[in-house]
C-alpha positions in Angstrom: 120.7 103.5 71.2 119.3 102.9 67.6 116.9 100.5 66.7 118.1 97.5 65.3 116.3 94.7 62.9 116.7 92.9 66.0 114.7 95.5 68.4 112.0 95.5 65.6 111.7 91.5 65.7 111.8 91.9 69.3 109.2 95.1 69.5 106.6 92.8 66.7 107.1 89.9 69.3 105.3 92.3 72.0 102.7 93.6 69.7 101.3 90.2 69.0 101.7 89.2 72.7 99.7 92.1 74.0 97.0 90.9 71.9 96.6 87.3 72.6 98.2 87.6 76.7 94.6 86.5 78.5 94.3 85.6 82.2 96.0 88.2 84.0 99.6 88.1 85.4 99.4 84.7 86.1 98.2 83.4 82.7 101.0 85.7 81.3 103.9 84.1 82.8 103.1 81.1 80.8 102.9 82.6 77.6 105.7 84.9 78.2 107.7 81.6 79.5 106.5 80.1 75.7 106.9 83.6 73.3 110.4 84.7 75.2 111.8 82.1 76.3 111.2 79.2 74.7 110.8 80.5 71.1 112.2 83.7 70.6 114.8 83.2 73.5 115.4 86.6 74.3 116.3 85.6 78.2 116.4 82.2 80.3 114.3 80.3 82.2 116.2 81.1 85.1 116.2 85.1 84.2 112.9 85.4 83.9 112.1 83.7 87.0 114.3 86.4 88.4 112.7 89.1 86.9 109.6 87.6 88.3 110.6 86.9 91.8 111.7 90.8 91.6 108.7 92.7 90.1 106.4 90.6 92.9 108.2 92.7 95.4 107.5 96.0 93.8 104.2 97.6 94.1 102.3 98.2 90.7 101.7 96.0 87.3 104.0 92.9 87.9 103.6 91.2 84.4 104.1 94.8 82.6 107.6 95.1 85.2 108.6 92.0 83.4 108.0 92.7 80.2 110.0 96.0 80.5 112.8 94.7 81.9 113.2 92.1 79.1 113.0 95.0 76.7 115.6 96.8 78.9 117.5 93.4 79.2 117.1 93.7 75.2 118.0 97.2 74.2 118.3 99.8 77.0 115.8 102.3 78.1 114.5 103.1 75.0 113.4 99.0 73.6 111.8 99.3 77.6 109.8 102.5 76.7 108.9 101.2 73.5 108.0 97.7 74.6 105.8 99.0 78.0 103.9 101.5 75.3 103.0 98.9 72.6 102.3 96.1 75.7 99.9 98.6 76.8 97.9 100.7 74.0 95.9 97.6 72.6 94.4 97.1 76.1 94.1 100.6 77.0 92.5 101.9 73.7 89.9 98.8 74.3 89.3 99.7 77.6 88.7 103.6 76.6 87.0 103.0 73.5 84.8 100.8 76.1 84.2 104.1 78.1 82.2 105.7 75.5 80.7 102.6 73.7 79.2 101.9 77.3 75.9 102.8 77.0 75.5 101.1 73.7 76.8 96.9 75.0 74.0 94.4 76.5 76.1 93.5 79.9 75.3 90.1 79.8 76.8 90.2 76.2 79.9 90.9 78.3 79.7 87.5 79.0 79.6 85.9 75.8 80.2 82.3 74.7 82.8 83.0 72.8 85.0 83.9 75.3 84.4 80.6 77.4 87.1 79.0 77.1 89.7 82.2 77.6 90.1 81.3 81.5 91.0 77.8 80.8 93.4 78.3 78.2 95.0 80.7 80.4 95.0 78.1 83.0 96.8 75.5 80.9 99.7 77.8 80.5 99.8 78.6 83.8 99.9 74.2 84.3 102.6 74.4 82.1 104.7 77.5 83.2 104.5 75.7 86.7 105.6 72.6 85.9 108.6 74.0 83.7 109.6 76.1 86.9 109.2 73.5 88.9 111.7 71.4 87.2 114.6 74.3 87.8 113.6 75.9 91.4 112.5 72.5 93.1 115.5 70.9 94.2 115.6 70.1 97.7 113.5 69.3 100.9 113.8 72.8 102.1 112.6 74.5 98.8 109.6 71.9 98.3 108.8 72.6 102.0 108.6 76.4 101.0 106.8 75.5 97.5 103.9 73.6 99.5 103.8 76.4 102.3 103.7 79.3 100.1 100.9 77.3 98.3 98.5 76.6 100.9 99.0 80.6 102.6 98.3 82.0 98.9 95.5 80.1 98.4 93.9 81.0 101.4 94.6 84.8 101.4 95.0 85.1 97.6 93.2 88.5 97.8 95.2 90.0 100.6 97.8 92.3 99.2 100.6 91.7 101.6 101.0 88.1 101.2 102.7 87.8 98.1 106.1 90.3 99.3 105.5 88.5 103.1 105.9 85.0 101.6 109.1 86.4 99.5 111.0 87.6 101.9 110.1 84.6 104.4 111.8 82.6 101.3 114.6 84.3 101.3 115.3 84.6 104.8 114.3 80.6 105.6 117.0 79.8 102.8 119.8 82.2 104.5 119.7 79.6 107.9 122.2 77.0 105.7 125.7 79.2 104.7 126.4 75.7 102.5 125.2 77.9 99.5 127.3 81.1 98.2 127.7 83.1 95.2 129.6 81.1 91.9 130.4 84.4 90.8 131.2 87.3 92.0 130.2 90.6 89.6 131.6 94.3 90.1 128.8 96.6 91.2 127.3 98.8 88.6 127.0 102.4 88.8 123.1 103.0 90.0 121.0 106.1 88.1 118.9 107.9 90.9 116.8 109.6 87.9 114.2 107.4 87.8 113.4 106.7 92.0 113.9 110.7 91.7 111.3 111.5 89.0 109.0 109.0 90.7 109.2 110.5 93.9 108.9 114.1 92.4 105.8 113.1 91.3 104.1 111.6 93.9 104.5 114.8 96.2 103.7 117.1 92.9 100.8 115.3 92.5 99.2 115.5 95.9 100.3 118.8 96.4 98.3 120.0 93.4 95.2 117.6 94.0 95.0 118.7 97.9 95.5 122.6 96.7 93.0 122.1 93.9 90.4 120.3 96.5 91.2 123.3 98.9 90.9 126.4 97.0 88.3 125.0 95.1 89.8 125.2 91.7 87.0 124.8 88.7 88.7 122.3 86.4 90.2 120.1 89.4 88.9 116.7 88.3 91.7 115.9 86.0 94.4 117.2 88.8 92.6 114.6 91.4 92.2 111.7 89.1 95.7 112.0 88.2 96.9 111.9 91.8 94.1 108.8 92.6 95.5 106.8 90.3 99.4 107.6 89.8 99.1 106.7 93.9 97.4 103.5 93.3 100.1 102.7 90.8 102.5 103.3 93.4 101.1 101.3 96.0 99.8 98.5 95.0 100.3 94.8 95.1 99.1 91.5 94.4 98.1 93.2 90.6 94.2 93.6 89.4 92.7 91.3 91.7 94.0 94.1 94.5 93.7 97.4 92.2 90.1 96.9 91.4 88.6 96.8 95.2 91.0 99.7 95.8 89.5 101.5 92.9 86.0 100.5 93.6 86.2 101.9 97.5 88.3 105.5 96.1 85.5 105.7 93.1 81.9 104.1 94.1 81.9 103.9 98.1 84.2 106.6 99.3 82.1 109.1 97.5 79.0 108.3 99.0 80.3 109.0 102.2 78.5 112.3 103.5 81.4 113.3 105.5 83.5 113.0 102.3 80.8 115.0 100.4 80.8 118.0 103.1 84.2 118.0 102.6 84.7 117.6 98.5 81.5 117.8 97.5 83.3 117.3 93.2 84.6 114.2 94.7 85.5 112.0 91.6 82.9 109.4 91.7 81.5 106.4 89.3 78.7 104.5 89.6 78.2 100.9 90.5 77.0 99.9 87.4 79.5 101.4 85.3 82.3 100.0 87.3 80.9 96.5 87.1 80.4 96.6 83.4 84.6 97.6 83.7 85.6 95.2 85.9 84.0 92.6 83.8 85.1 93.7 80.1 88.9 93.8 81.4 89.1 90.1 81.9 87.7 89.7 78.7 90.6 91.4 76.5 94.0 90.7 76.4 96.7 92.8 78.3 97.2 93.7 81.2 94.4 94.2 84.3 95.7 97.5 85.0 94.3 98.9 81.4 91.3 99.2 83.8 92.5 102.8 84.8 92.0 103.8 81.5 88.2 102.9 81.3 87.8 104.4 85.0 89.2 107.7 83.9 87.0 108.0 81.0 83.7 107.2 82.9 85.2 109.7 85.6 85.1 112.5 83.3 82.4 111.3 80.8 80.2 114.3 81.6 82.5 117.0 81.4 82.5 116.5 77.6 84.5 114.1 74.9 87.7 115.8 74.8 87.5 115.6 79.1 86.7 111.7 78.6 89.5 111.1 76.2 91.9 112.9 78.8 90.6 111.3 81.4 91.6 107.8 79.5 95.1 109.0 78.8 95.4 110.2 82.4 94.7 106.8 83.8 96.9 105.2 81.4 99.8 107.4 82.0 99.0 107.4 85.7 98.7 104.0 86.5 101.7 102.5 84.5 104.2 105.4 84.9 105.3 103.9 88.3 105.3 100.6 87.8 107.9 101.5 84.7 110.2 103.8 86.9 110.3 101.7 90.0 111.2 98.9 88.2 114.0 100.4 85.9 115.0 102.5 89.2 115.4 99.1 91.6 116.4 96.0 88.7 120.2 97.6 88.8 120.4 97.3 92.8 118.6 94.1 92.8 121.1 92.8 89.9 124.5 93.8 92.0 122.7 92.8 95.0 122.7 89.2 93.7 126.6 88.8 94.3 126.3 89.0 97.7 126.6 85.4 99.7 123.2 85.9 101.7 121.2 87.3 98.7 122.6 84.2 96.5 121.2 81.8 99.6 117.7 84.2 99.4 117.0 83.9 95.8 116.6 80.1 96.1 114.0 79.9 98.9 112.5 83.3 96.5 112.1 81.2 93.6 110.6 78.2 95.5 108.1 81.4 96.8 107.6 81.7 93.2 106.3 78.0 92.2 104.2 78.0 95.5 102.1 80.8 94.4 101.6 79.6 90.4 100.4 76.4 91.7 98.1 78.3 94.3 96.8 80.6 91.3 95.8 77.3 88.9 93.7 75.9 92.7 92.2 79.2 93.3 91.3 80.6 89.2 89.9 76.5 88.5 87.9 77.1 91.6 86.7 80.1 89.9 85.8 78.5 86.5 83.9 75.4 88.5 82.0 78.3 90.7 80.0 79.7 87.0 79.7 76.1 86.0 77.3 73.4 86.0 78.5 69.5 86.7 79.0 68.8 83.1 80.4 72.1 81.5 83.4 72.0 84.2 84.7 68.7 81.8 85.2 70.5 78.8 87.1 73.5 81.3 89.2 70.8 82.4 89.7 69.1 78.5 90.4 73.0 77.4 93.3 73.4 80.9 94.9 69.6 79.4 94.9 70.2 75.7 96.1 73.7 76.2 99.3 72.5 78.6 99.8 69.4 75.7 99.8 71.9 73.1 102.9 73.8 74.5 104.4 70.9 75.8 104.4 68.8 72.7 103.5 71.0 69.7 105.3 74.0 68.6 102.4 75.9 68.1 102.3 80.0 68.4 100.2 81.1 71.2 97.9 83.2 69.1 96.8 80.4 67.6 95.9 78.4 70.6 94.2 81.4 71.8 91.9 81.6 68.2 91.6 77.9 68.7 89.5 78.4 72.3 87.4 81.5 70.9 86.7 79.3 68.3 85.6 76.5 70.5 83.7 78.9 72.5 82.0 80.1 69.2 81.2 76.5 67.9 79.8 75.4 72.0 
């Protein structure tokens, strides 16, 4: 494929995305709904719902599965390699550079003023993403039935990674009990390419093979060869995104290595210490990108006293590591998923799968407000709420580019 003026338009579009995209997945599937969609109008409403409903059945980085897959929707393989490196290096080089700037940031400095409002903005996009989907997927009694229940059960286990893939496939399923719906067009199956399910299983076994080996015969420069296999498996296994990947990573790097059975048994277990995890856990939510540019930081405080050049691979390894298969399991599984849809009973799923989908945006704006009212007082929670409003207005009414509504709240948070 060669790069077209149009690939280039498209590839800037990303650039500028991955530096304004705050408040994790959820806050990225409204700006992705404005930037893509709306503006640009690279895919559909209804398409990116799709790809959404999809990726929150895969394990790994479900905003960075979308984005690919509109880059492959784009251009092919290589606009999807191109878009998932530029969506992730602004966040990853922050969170590395972070890594060996550590010692010299104030922690509570992590918490600046200026980055106040950042939460609520990316609330009001979510308001508005919500609402717009709402419009399309709500239709019926049985879908606002799902909406509400799927609401209420990820709101009340919003941390629990299953819920998310449960609540899908409960959709799908509760929509296939009416055969009124079927397919209004039938496609021809597409040829599927096993490389990419192949190269990500290759690697998986490859990479506990060597990390086990290394641990057993005691090899001397192991550390990169276990962080490697840490986090290319918690690429591959996780979901529910950063709010899941971070108590993962926290138990693997902090607890687990302060278990003595664990130190008879590795005693160069790859640990991190409390305080140096907190001070990543915190930063991430402050820069834009995606939550899984955590790995990057973690890998570079992993190896941070086996020298700079060990710190700077252990960076790249947890970028690589982490993101590599989220990319191949979604490029491996969208083709099945796509010929998949021309089946009757699939057709009937991806209704009740897309009511799924509304029900857990509007649980995500209950559950991050309640997070913004828990760090403030009775009075600072009105401008929050005035900051959620004028954000949604601002998209809703005004065509006005997202980075500017996001320079608009650091510079309210600046000024208050």
């Amino acid at each position: 494929m060669n790069v077209t003026p149009g690939h280039l338009l498209f590839l800037k579009d990303v650039f500028f995305y991955s530096l304004t995209a705050f408040g994790g997945p959820q806050g990225h599937y409204g700006m992705l709904l404005k930037t893509f969609v709306q503006q640009r109008r690279y895919i559909s409403e209804k398409e990116l719902i799709d790809y959404s409903a999809f990726c929150n059945f895969l394990p790994g980085a479900s905003s960075t599965q979308v984005l690919t897959l509109i880059g492959y929707k784009k251009g092919g393989i290589l606009l999807a390699t191109l878009t998932l490196i530029i969506w992730i290096l602004p966040a990853c080089s922050l969170m590395s550079a972070f890594s060996f700037l550590l010692g010299y940031f104030d922690q509570k400095a992590l918490r600046s003023e200026v980055f106040r409002f950042i939460e609520p903005m990316a609330i009001g996009f979510l308001v508005f993403a919500a609402l717009k989907t709402f419009k399309l997927a709500i239709n019926n009694t049985i879908t606002r039935v799902i909406m509400v229940l799927t609401a209420v059960a990820t709101y009340l286990l919003f941390k629990v990674p299953w819920v998310i893939p449960i609540s899908l496939l409960l959709g799908g399923i509760i929509t296939n009990l009416s055969n009124k719906r079927i397919p209004q067009v039938e496609t021809q199956p597409q040829k599927i390419k096993w490389a990419n399910i192949w190269l990500f299983a290759a690697v998986f076994i490859l990479a506990g093979i060597m990390s086990e080996t290394a641990r057993k015969q005691n090899w001397p420069n192991r550390s990169p060869i276990n962080l490697f296999e840490n986090t290319y498996r918690f690429g591959s296994l996780v979901f529910g995104g950063g709010q899941v990947l971070i108590p993962l990573m926290y138990e693997q790097f902090v607890v687990r290595p302060q278990s003595e059975r664990v130190i008879a048994k590795n005693p160069h277990v790859i640990k991190i210490s409390k305080e140096d995890f907190y001070a990543g856990a915190g930063m991430v939510r402050a820069i834009p990108g995606p939550v899984f540019s955590i790995a990057a930081y973690m890998g570079g405080v992993a190896m941070k006293e086996k020298g700079t050049g060990m710190q700077l691979g252990g960076c790249i390894i947890g970028t690589v590591a982490i993101f590599l298969p989220s990319a191949l399991l979604a490029l491996f599984f969208y083709p099945i998923w796509h010929n998949l849809q021309k089946y009757a009973a699939v057709y009937r799923a991806l209704e009740g799968i897309n009511a799924v989908i509304v029900g857990i945006m509007f649980a995500a704006i209950i559950y991050m407000m309640k997070d913004v009212a828990a760090v403030a007082n009775k009075w600072e929670i009105i401008p929050d709420l005035c900051v959620v409003i004028g954000t949604w207005a601002l998209i809703r009414y005004v065509k006005i580019p997202s980075p500017v509504i996001v320079l608009l709240c650091l510079l309210l948070g600046w000024i208050f």
